[in-house]
C-alpha positions as CSV (number, residue, x, y, z in Angstrom):
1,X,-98.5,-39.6,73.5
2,X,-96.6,-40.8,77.0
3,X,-96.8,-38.2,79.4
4,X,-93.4,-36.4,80.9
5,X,-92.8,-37.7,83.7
6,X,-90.7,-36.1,86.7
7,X,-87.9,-39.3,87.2
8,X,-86.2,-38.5,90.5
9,X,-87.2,-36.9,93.9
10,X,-85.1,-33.5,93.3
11,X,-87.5,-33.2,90.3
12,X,-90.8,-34.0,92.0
13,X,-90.2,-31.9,95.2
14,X,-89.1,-28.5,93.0
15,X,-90.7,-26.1,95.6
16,X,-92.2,-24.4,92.4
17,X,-94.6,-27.2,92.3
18,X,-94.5,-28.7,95.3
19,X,-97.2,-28.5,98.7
20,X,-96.3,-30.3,102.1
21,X,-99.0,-31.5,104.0
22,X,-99.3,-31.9,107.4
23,X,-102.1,-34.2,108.6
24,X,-103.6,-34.0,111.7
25,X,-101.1,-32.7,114.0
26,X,-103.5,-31.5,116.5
27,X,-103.7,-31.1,120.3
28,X,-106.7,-34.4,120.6
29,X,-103.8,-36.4,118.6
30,X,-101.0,-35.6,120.2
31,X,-101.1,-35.0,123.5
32,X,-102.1,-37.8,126.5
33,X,-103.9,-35.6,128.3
34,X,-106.6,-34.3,125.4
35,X,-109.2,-36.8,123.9
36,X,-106.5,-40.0,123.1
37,X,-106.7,-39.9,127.3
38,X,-107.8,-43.3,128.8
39,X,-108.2,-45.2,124.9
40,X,-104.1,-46.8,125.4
41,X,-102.8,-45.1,122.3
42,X,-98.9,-44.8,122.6
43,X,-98.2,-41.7,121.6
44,X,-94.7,-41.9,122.0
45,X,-94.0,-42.0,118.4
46,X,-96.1,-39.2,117.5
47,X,-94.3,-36.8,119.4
48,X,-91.0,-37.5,118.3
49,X,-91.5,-36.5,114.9
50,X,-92.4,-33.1,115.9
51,X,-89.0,-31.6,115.9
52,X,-88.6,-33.1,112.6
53,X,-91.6,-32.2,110.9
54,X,-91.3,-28.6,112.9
55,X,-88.2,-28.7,110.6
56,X,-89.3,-30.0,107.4
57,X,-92.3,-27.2,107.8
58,X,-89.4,-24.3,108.2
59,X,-87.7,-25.8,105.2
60,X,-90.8,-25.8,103.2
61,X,-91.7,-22.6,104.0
62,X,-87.7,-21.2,103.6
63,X,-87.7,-22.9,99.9
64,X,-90.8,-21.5,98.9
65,X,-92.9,-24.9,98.5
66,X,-96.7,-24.4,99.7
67,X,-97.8,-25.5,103.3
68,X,-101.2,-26.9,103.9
69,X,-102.3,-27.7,107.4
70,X,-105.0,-30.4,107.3
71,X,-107.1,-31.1,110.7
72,X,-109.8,-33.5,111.5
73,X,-112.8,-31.8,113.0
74,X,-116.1,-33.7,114.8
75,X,-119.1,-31.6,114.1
76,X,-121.5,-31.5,117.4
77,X,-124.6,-33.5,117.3
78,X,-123.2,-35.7,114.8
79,X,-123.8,-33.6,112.1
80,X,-120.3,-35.1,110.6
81,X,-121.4,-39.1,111.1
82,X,-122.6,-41.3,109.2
83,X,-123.8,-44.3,110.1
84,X,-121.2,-46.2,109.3
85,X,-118.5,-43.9,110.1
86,X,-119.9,-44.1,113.3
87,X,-120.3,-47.9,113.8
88,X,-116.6,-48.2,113.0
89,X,-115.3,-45.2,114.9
90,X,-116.6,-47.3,118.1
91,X,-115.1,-50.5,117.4
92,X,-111.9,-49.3,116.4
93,X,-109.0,-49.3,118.7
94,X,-107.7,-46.2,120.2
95,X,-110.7,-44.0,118.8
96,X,-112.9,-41.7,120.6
97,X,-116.0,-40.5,118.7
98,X,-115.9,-36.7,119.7
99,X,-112.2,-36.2,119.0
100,X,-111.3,-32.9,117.5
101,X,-115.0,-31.7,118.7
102,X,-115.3,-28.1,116.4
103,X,-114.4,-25.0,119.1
104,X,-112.5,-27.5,121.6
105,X,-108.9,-27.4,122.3
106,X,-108.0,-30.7,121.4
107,X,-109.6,-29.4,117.8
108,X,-106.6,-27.0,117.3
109,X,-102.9,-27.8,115.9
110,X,-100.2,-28.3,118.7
111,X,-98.4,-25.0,119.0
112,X,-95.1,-26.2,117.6
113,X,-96.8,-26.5,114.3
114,X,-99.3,-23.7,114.7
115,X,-100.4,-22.3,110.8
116,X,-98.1,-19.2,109.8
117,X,-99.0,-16.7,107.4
118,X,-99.0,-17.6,103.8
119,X,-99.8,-21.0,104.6
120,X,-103.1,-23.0,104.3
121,X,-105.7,-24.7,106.8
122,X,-108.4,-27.3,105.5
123,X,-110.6,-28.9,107.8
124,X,-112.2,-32.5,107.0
125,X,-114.6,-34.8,108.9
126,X,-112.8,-38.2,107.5
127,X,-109.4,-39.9,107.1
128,X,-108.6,-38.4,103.9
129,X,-107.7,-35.0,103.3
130,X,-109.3,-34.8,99.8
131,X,-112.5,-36.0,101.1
132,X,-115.4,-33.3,100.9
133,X,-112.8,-30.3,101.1
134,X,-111.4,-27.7,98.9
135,X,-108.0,-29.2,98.9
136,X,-107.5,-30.7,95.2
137,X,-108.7,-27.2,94.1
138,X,-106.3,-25.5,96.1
139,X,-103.3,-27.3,94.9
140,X,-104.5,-27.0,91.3
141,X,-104.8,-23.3,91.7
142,X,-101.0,-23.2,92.6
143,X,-99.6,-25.6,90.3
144,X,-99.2,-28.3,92.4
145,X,-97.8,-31.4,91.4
146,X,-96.3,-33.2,94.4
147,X,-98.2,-33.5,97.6
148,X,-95.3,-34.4,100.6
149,X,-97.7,-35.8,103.0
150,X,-96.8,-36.3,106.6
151,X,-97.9,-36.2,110.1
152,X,-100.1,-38.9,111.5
153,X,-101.3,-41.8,111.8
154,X,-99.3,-43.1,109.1
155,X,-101.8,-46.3,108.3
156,X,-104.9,-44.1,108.6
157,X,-105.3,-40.4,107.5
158,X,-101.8,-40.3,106.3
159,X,-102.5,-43.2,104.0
160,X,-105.7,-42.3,102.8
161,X,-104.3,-38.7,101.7
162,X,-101.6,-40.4,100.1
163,X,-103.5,-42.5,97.9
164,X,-106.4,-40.5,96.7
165,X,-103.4,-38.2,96.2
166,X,-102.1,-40.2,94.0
167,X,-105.2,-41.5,91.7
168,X,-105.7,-37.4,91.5
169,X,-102.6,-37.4,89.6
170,X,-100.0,-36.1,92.2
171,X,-96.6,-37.5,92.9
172,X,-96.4,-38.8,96.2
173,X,-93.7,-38.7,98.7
174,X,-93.6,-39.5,102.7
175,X,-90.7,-38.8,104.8
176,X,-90.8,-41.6,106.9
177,X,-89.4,-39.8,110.0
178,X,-92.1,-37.1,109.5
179,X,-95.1,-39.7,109.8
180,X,-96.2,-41.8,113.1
181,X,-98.6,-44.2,113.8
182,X,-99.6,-45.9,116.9
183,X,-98.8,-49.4,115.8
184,X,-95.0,-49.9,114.5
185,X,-96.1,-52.7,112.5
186,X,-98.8,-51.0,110.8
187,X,-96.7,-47.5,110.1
188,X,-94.1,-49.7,108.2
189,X,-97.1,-51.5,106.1
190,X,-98.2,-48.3,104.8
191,X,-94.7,-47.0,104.4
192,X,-94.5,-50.0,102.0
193,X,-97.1,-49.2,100.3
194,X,-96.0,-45.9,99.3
195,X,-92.5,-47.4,97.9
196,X,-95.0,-50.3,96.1
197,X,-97.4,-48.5,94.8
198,X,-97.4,-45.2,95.3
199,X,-94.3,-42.8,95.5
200,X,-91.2,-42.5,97.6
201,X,-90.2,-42.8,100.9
202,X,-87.3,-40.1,102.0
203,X,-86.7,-38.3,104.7
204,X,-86.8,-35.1,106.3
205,X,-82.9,-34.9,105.9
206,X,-83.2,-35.7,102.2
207,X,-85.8,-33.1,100.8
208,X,-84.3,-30.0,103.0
209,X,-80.6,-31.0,101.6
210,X,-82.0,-31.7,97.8
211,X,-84.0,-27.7,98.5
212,X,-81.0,-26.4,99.4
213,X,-78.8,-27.9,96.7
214,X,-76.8,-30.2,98.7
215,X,-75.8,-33.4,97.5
216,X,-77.2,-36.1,99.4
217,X,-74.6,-39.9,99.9
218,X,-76.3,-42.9,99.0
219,X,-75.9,-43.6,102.4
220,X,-78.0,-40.4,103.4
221,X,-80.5,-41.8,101.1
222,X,-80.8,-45.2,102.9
223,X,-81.4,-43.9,105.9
């Protein structure tokens, strides 16, 4: 028997059954002089979706939609590395192997998106949110059926929540002014993904207006 499926983005993002999460917005990410100092990652980009994903959080929260806080955490002594997450972390560009140290500074969420009551933290050690955490139990517990994912980088943990996101049977959405990456060029690959492969692309304007039951143009859609 074919399964019902939810056709359009005002069905998938029903706060009733619907979690935003918010990857990796932490101080080591986002600010130059914490962990990214001295590696040449433009964070330009990052910071200016934070007064639109400070929004999209609010909005969340004010519909009623769950809000899960995801953060990458380095456990000392490498207790968190394998040997091949290592060997990459050092040859890939703009890394540093002890960023988001656990009980450092750079560890915790930037203060603008800070975890409020009622909402959720979960703490991995790789790119994907899913992997070796309680997440997928947590959103099962609540009904869950569309993850919103958003935050940064857009190519690397965003992406890899996204897609095991989706083979866990969640719709997918990414407001593409809510996500940043480093690299315009990659960003806009995994963007295209998403439309591809995996879900929909919106934006922050799009889901608050379709919570609060405004009609959104076509042009507002394009956007």
């Amino acid at each position: 028997m074919e399964p019902t499926i939810l056709p359009g983005l005002a069905e998938r993002i029903a706060p009733a059954h619907t979690a935003l999460l918010i990857v990796d917005m932490q101080k080591d990410f986002c600010i130059e002089t914490m962990a990214t100092a001295g590696t040449g990652r433009d964070l330009s980009r990052t910071k200016a979706i934070i007064p639109s994903l400070a929004r999209l959080r609010r909005g969340a929260r004010d519909a009623g939609a769950l809000v899960v806080h995801i953060g990458f955490l380095t456990l000392p002594h490498h207790l968190s590395d394998g040997g091949p997450w290592l060997a990459q972390r050092r040859r890939s560009p703009y890394a540093n192997e002890a960023i988001a140290m656990e009980g450092s500074e750079g560890a915790e969420f930037i203060d603008e998106l800070a975890p409020e009551d009622g909402e959720v933290t979960v703490r991995k050690h790789r790119y994907s949110g899913f992997a070796g955490t309680s997440l997928d139990l947590i959103l099962r517990a609540r009904g869950v059926r569309t993850c919103i994912v958003a935050g940064v980088s857009t190519n690397v943990c965003v992406e890899s929540t996204f897609r095991v996101a989706f083979d866990l049977g969640y719709y997918v959405v990414v407001p593409r002014d809510a996500t940043a990456s480093w690299s315009r060029e990659l960003g806009e690959a995994a963007l295209a993904n998403v439309t591809h492969r995996f879900g929909l692309v919106t934006t922050v304007d799009e889901i608050i207006a379709l919570w609060r039951g405004v009609p959104v143009t076509r042009a507002e859609r394009q956007a």
